[in-house]
C-alpha positions as CSV (number, residue, x, y, z in Angstrom):
1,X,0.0,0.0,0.0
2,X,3.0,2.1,0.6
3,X,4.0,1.8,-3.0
4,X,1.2,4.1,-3.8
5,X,-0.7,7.1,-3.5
6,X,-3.8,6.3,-1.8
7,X,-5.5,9.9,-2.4
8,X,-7.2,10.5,-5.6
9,X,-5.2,13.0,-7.4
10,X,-8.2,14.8,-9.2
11,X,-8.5,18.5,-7.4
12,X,-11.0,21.0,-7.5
13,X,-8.7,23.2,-9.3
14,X,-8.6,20.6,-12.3
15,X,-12.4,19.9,-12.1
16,X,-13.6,23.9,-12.7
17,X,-15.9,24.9,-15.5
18,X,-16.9,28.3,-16.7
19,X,-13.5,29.7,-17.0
20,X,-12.8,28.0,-20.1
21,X,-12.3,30.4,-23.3
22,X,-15.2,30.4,-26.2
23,X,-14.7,26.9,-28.7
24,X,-17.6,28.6,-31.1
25,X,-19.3,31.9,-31.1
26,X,-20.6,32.5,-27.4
27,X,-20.4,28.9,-26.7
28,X,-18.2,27.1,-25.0
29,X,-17.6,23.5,-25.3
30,X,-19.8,22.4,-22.3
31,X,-22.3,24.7,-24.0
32,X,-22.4,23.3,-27.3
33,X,-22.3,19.7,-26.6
34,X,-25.3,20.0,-24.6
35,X,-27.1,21.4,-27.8
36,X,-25.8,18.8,-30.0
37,X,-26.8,16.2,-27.7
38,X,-29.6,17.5,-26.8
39,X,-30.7,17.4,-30.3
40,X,-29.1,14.0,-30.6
41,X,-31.7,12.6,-27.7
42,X,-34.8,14.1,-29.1
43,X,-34.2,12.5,-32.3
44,X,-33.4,9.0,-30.6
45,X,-36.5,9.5,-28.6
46,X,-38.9,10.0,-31.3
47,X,-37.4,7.5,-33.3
48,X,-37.1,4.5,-31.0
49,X,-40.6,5.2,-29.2
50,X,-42.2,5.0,-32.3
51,X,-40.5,1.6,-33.3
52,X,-41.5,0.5,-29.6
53,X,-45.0,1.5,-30.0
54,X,-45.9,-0.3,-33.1
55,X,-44.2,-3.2,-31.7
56,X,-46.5,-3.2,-28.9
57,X,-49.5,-2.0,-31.4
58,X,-48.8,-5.2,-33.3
59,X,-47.8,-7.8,-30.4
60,X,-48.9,-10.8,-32.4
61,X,-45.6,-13.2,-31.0
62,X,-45.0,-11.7,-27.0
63,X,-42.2,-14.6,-26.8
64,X,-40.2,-12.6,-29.6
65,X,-41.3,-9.1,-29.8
66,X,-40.7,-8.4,-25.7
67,X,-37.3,-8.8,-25.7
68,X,-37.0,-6.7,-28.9
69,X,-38.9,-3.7,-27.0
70,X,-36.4,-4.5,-24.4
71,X,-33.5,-3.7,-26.8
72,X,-35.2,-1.0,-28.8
73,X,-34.9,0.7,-25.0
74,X,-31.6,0.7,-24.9
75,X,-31.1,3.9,-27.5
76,X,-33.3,6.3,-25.1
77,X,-32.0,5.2,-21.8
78,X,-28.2,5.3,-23.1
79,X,-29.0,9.1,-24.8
80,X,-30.7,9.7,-21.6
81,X,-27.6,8.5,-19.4
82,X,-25.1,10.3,-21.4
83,X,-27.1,14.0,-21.4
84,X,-27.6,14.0,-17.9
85,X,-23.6,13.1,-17.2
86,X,-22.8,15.9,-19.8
87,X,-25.2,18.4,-18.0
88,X,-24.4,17.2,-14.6
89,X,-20.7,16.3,-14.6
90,X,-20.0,16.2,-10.9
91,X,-22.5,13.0,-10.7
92,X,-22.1,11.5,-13.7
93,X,-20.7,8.7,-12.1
94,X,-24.2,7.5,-10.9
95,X,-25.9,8.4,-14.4
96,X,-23.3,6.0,-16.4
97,X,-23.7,3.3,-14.7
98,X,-27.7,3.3,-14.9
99,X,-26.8,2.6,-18.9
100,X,-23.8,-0.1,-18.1
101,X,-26.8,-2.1,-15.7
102,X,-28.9,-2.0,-18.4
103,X,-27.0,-2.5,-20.9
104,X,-26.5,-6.4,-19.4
105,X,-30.3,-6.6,-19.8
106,X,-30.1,-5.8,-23.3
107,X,-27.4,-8.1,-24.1
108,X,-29.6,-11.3,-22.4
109,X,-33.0,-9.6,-24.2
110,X,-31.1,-10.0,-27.5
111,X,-29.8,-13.8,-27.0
112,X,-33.0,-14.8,-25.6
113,X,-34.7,-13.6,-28.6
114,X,-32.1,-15.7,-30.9
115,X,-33.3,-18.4,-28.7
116,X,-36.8,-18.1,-29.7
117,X,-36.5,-17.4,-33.4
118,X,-34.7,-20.9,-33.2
119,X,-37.9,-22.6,-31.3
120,X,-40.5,-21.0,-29.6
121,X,-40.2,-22.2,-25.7
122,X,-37.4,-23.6,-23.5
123,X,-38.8,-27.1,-24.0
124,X,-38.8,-27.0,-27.1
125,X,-35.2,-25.0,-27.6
126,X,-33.6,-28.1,-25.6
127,X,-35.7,-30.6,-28.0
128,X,-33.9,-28.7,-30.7
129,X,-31.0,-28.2,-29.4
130,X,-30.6,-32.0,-28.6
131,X,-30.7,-33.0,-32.4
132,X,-28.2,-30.3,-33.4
133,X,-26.4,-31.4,-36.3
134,X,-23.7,-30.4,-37.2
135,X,-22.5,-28.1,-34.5
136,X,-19.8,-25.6,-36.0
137,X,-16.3,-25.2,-34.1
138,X,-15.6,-22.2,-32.0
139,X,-14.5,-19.2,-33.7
140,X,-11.1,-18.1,-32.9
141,X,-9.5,-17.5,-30.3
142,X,-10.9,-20.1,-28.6
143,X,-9.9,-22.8,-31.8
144,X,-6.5,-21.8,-30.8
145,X,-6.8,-22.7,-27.3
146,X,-8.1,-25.7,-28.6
147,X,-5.6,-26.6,-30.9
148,X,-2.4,-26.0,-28.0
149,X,-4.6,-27.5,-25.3
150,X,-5.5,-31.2,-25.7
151,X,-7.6,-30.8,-28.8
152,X,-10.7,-33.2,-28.5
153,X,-10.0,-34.4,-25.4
154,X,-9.2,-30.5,-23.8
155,X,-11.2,-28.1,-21.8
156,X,-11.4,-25.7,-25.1
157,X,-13.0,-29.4,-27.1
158,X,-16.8,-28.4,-29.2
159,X,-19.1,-30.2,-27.2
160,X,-20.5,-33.5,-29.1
161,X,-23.9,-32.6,-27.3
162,X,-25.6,-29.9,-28.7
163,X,-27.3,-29.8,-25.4
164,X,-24.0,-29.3,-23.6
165,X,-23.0,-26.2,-26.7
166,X,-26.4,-24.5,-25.8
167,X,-25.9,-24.8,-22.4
168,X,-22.2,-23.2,-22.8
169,X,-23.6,-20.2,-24.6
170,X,-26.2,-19.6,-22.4
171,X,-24.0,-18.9,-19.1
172,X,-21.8,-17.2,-20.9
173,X,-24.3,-14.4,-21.7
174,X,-26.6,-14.5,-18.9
175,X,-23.6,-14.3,-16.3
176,X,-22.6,-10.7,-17.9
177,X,-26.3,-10.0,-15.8
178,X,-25.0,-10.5,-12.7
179,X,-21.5,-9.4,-13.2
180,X,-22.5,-6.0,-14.2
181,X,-25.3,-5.0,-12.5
182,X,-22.5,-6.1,-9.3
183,X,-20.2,-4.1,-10.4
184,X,-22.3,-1.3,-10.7
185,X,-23.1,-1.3,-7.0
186,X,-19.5,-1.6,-6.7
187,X,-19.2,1.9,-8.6
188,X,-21.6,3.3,-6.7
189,X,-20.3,2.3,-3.0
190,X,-17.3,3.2,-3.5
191,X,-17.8,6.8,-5.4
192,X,-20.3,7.4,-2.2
193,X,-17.2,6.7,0.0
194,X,-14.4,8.5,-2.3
195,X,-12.9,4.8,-2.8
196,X,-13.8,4.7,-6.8
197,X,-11.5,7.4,-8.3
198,X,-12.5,7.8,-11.9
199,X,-9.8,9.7,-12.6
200,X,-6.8,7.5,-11.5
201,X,-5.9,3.5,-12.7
202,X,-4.2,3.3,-9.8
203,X,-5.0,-0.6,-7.9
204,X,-5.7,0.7,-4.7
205,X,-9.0,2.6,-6.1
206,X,-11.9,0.3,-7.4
207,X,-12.3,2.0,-10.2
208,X,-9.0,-0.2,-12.5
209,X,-10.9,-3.3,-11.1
210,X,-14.7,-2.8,-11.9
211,X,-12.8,-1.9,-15.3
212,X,-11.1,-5.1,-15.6
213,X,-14.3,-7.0,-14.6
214,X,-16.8,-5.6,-16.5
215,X,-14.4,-5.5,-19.7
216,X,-13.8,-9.7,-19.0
217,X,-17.4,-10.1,-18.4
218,X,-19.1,-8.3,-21.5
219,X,-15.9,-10.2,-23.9
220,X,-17.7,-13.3,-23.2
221,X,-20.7,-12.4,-23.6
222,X,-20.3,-11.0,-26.9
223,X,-18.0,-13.9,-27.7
224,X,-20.8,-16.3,-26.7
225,X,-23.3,-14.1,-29.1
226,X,-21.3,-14.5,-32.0
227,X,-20.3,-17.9,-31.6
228,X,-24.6,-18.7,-31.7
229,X,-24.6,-16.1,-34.7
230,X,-22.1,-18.0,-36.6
231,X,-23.9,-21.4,-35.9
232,X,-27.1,-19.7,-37.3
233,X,-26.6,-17.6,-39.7
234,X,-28.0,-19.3,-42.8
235,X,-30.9,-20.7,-40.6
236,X,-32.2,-17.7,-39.5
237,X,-30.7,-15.4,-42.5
238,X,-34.7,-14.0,-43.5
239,X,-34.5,-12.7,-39.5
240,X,-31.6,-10.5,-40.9
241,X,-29.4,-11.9,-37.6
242,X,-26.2,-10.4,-38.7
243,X,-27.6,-6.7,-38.7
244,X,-29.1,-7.4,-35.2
245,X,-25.8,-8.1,-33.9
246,X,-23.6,-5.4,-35.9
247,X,-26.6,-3.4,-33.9
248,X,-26.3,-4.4,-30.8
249,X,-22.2,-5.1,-30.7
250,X,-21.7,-1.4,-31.9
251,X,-23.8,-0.2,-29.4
252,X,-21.7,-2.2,-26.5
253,X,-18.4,-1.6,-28.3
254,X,-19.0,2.1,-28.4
255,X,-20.2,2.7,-25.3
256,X,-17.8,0.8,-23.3
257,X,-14.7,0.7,-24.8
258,X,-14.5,4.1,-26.1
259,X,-15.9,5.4,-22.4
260,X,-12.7,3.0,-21.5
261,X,-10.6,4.3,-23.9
262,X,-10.8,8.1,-23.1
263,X,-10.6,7.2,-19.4
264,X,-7.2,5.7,-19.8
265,X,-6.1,8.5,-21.7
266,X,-7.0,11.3,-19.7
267,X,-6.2,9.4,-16.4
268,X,-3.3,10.6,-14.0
269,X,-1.2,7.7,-14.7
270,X,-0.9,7.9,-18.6
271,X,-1.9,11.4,-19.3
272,X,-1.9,11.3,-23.2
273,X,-4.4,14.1,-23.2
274,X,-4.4,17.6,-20.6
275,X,-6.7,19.9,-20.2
276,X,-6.2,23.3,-22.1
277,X,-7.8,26.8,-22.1
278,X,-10.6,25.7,-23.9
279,X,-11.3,21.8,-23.1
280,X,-11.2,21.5,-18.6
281,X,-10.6,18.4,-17.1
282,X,-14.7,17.5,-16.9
283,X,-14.8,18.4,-20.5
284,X,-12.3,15.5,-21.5
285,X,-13.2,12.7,-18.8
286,X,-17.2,13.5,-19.1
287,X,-18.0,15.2,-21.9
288,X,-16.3,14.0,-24.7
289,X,-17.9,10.4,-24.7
290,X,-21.1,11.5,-23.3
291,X,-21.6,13.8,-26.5
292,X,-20.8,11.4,-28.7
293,X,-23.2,8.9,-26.9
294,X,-25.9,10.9,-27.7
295,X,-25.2,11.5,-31.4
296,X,-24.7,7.7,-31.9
297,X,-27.7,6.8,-30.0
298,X,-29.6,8.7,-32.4
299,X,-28.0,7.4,-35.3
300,X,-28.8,3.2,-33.9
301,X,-32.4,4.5,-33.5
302,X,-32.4,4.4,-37.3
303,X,-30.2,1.7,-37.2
304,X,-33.1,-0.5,-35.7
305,X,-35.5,0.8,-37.8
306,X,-33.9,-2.1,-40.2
307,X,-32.7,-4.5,-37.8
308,X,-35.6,-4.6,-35.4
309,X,-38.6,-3.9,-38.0
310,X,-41.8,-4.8,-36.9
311,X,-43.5,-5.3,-40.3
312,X,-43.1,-8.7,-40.0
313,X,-45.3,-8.9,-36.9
314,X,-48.7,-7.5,-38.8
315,X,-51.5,-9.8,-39.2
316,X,-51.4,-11.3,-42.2
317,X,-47.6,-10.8,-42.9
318,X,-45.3,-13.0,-44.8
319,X,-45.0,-16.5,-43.1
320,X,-41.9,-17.4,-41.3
321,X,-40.4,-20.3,-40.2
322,X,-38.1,-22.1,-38.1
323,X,-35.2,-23.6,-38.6
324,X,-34.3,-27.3,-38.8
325,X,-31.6,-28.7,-36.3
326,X,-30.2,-31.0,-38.7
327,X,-30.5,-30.0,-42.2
328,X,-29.9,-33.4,-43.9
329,X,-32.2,-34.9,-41.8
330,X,-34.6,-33.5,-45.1
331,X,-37.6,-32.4,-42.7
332,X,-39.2,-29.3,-44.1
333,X,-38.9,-26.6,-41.5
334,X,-41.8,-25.6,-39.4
335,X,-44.2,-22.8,-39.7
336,X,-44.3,-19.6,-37.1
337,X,-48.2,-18.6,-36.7
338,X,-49.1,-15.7,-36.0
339,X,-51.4,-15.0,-32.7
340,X,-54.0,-12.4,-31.8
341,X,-53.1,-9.4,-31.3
342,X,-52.1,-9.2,-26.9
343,X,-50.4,-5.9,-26.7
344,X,-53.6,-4.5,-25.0
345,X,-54.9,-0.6,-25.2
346,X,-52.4,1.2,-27.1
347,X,-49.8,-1.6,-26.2
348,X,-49.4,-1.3,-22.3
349,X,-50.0,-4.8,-21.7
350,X,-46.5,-5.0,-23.9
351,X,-45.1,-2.6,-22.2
352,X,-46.0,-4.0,-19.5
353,X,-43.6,-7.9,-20.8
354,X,-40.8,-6.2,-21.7
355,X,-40.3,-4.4,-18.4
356,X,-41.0,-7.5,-16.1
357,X,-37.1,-9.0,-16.3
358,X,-38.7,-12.0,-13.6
359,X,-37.6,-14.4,-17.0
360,X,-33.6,-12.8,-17.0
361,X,-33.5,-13.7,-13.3
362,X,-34.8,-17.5,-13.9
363,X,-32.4,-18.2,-16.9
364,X,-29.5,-16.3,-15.0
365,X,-30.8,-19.0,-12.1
366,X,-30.9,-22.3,-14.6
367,X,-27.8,-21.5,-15.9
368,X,-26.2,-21.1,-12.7
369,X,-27.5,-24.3,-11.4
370,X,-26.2,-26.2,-15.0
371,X,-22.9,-24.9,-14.2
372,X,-22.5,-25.8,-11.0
373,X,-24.2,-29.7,-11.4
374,X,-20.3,-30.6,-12.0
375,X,-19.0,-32.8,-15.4
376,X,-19.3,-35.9,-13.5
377,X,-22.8,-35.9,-12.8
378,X,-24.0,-33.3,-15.6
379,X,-26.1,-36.1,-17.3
380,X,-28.5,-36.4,-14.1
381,X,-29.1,-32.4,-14.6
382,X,-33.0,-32.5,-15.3
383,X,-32.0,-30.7,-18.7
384,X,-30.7,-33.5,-20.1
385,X,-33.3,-35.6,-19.0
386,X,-36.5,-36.1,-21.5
387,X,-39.3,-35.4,-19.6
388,X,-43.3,-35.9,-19.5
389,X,-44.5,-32.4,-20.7
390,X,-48.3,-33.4,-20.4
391,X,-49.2,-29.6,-20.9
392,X,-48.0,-29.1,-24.4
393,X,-51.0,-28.6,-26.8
394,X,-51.4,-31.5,-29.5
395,X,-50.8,-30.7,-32.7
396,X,-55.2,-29.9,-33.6
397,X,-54.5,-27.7,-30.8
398,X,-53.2,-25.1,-32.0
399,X,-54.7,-22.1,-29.6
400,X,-51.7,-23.5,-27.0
401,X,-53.8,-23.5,-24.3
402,X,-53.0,-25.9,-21.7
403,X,-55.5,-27.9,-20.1
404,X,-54.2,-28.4,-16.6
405,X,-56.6,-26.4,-15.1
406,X,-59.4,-29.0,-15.9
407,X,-60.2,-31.8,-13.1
408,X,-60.7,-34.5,-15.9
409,X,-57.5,-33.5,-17.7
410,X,-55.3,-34.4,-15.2
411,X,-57.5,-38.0,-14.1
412,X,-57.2,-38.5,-17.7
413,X,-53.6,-38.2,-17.9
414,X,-52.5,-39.8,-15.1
415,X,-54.5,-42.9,-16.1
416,X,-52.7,-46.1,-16.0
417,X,-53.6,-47.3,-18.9
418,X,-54.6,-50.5,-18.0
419,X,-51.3,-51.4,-16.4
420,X,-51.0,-52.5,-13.1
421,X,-50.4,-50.6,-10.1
422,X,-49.7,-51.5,-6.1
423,X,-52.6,-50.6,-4.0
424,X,-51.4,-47.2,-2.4
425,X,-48.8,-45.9,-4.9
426,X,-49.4,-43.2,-6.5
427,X,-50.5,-43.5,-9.9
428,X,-47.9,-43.1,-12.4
429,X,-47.7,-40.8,-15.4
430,X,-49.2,-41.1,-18.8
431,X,-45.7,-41.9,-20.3
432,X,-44.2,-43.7,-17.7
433,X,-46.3,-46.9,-18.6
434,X,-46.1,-45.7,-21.9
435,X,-42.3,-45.9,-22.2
436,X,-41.2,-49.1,-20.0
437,X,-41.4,-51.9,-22.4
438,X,-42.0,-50.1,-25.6
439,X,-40.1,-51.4,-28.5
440,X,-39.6,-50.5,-31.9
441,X,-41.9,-50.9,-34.8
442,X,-40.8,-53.2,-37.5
443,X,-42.4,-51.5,-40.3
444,X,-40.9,-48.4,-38.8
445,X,-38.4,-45.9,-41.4
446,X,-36.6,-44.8,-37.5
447,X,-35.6,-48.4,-36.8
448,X,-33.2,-47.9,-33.7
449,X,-32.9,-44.5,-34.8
450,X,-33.9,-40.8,-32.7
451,X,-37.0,-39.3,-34.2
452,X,-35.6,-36.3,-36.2
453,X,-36.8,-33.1,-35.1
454,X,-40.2,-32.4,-36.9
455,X,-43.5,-30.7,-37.0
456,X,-45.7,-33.3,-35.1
457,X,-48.5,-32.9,-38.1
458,X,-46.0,-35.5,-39.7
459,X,-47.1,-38.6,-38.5
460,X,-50.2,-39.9,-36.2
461,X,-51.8,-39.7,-32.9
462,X,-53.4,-42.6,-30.8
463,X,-56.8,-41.1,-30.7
464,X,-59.8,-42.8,-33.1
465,X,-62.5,-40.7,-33.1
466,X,-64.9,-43.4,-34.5
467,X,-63.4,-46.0,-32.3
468,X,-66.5,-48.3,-30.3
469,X,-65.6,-50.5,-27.1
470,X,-65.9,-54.0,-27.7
471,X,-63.4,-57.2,-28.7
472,X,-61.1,-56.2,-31.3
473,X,-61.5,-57.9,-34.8
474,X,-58.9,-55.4,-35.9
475,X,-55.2,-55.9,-36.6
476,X,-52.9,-54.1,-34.3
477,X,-51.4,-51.2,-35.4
478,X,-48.3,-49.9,-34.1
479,X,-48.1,-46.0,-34.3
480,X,-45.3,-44.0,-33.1
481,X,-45.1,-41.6,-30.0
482,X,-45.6,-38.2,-30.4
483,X,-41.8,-37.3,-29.7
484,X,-42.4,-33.3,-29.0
485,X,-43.2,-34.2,-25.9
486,X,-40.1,-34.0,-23.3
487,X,-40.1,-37.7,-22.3
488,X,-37.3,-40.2,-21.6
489,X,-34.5,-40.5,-24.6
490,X,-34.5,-39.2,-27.9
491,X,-35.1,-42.8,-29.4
492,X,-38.5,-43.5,-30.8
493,X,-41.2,-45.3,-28.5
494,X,-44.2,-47.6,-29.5
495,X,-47.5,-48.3,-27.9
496,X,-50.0,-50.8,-29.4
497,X,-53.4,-49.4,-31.2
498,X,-56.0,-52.0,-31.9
499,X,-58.7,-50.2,-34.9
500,X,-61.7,-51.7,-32.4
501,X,-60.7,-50.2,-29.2
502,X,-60.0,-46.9,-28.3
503,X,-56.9,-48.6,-26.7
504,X,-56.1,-51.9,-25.7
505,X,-54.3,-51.3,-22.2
506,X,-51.1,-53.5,-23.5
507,X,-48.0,-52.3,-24.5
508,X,-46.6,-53.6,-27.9
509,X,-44.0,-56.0,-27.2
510,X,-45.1,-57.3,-23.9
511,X,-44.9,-60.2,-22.4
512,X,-48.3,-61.7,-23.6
513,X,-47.8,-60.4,-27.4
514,X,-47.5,-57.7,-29.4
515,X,-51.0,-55.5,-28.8
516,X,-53.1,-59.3,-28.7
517,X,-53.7,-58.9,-25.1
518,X,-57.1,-58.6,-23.6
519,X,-56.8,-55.3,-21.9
520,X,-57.4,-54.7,-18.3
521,X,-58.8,-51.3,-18.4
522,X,-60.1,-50.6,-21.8
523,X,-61.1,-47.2,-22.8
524,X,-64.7,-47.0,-23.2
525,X,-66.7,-44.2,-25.6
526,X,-67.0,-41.9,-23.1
527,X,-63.2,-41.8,-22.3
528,X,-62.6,-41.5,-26.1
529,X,-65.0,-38.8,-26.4
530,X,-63.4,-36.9,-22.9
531,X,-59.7,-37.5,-24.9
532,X,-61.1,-36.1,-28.3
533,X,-62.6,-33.2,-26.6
534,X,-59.5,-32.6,-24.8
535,X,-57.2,-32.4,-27.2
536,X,-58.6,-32.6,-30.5
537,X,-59.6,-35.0,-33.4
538,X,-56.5,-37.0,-34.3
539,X,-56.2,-38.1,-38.1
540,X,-55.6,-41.9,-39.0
541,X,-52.4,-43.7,-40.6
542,X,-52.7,-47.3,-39.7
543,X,-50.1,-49.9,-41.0
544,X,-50.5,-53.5,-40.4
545,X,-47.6,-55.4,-38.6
């Protein structure tokens, strides 16, 4: 400690304004950047408020469009940040580092809504995800780490999992959340006690440190954003990815590194740049990058005009679709449909999403957890595990809605099935039965194969509409599982259908034949009927065995 100066070397004396000689006119410099940036904000206001607004005027996909409102905020909240440190120098401290918290936000905002252009929920993103084929090699210099460090077999390896790659990405961006909005109440403590020291990269101030955090922190982050553009950027080319991120990694690059930049060079240690008659020591430190904040701010509100539109979120726009996870699997890609309307009057209900940042905190949360689940055991982590999802809609029902608020939905699904069950144990899920001695279908094209990642209208359900109860004089039909559904591994599973019941309450494959069976607790009419109603008429596609 005795090595250095533990006063901050910033006086009064250097931190004066209103003595400084005229830059233009009558104007000094302090006086002329606030016009220009005043200017600057007004013109970032009107533009980005309006892109906002008919975003949430047209809030026909929430899971999508909330986190674009989310970044469309950024450009008023940075101009607003950088006009009140240019007008208020003495505490622009606190006014910077409202921008650098939510500037994490919009980082998180922008990879969750890659995440969703990919597949529309989580469930569904790790479905995907899981199939991902092929997965492209990190971009450098992390290749390079790979190449000096073990190759396949070192820490800087590409996952074989796509899972595991997804998983990777996702801490690497949501941790920048935590790591800055932390080292923003570090800036703040520490200014309030004279600890922080803007002006001065000496170690014993906090102020060299929060720099060397934030600036590891937000490299990852961006890292991890381009590595997941690279992976997708023929997929989701017609989502014009590449200018979303040139949008959003300008915005970060300018507004921390050049903040960074001018700090070093105006700091007591270096001191490339002095103060002169005409620039003070404010000037340099604060105004300088605040004013040209403001005048890039309003130049990315254009920006997003392009990159964010929201054209493609009118009813009745051109259909979109999302990518598959393996492309030479040759399954046509799926459809996005557009919803209702649900921004509410004059879009507050959207306003309303995109400020609730409840679904930052959970991912921040889940990828915390994933992290800290350890290599050894990572495969017990619940997101590797294929789990019952009995809430996802059936493919006739396409409103979403789940049903789990009905009594007779939930006694429907956790049915046995016919299959047996100790006195006292709770009764098992639909899939549990389902799954435990299903075996493959002969006829099948997936023979020992996963199910490749498709739009479940592709092959049938185990619902017959027209099906009577009674003795079978049917053959047996095997028909796949509907594999959207989170359950077990990604292999294909088979359950018997006999054409005269509704279903015959045997697995195919047991132990008394394949489907043949007498059941022990057929489905009568009325169950059919309840199942129909529940989730929808299910079209037929029967194959002998």
């Amino acid at each position: 400690m005795g090595f250095w100066n533990t006063t901050c070397n910033s006086t009064l004396e250097d931190m004066r304004i209103g003595s400084e000689e005229k830059l233009a006119g009558n104007f000094t410099f302090h006086q002329l950047a606030l016009i220009i940036a005043g200017g600057s904000t007004i013109v970032a206001y009107i533009v980005s408020f309006y892109l906002i607004w008919q975003h949430a005027l047209n809030y026909t996909k929430p899971r999508e469009q909330k986190h674009i409102i989310r970044i469309l905020f950024m450009v008023p909240i940075y101009a607003t940040s950088a006009f009140l440190s240019l007008w208020f120098y003495w505490h622009a401290t606190y006014y910077q580092v409202i921008s650098e918290a939510y500037e994490a936000f919009a980082i998180a905002s922008f990879f969750a809504l890659m995440c969703h252009l990919v597949a529309p929920d989580l469930h569904e993103q790790k479905q995907f995800f899981r199939q991902l084929h092929p997965i492209k090699p990190w971009i450098i210099p992390v290749n390079w780490f790979a190449k000096c460090c073990g190759g396949e077999r070192g820490c800087w390896r590409v996952p074989k999992s796509g899972l595991t790659w997804f998983n990777i990405i996702w801490i690497g961006v949501y941790q920048y959340c935590f790591i800055r909005v932390a080292m923003t109440i570090v800036a703040v403590v520490t200014q309030y006690f004279d600890r922080y020291c803007e002006s001065s990269n000496s170690p014993v101030f906090a102020h060299v440190w929060v720099i060397v955090i934030e600036a590891i922190a937000v490299t990852i982050a961006m890292y991890c954003i381009l590595q997941y553009y690279s992976q997708f950027r023929q997929p989701l080319a017609e989502h014009k990815l590449g200018l979303k991120v040139l949008a959003i990694k300008l915005v970060v690059f300018l507004s921390f590194w050049q903040t960074i930049a001018i700090s070093l060079a105006t700091s007591s240690t270096v001191h490339l740049v002095s103060p002169n008659e005409k620039l003070a020591y404010p000037d340099l430190k604060v105004g300088i990058p605040s004013l040209l904040l403001c005048i890039e701010m309003a130049l990315f509100a254009i920006l997003h005009l392009w990159s964010f539109p929201y054209a493609q979120y009118k009813e009745g726009s051109k259909v979109a679709f999302y990518p598959s996870p393996d492309p030479s699997s040759g399954i046509p890609p799926r459809e996005k449909e557009h919803g209702p309307k649900k921004g509410g009057f004059a879009g507050i209900k959207a306003l309303g999403d995109a400020l609730n940042v409840w679904d930052i905190v959970k991912a921040f949360g889940r990828g915390i957890r994933w992290l800290f689940v350890g290599a050894k055991h990572r495969h017990e982590d619940p997101s590797y595990q294929l789990k019952a999802d009995t809430s996802y809609p059936m493919p006739n029902n396409r409103s979403g809605k789940s049903t789990d608020h009905l009594p007779i939905a939930s006694q429907f699904r956790r049915s046995t099935f016919g299959l047996p069950n100790a006195p006292g144990d709770p009764l098992p899920e639909e899939s549990a039965g389902l799954i435990a001695n299903a075996q493959p279908n002969p006829g099948s094209g997936y023979r020992g194969q996963a199910r490749p990642y498709q739009d479940s209208a592709s092959h049938p359900q185990a619902y017959n509409e027209i099906a009577e109860p009674g003795p079978s004089h049917h053959p047996t039909t095997y028909v796949p599982y509907d594999d959207r559904g989170d359950i077990g591994a990604a292999a294909p599973q088979y359950y018997a259908y006999d054409e005269g019941n509704a279903y015959n309450g045997q697995l195919a494959g047991g132990a008394s034949g394949a489907g043949t069976t007498a059941p022990q607790n057929p489905r009568n009419s009325t169950q059919v009927k309840f199942g129909n109603a529940l989730w929808g008429h299910q079209n037929q596609h029967h194959g002998s065995v």
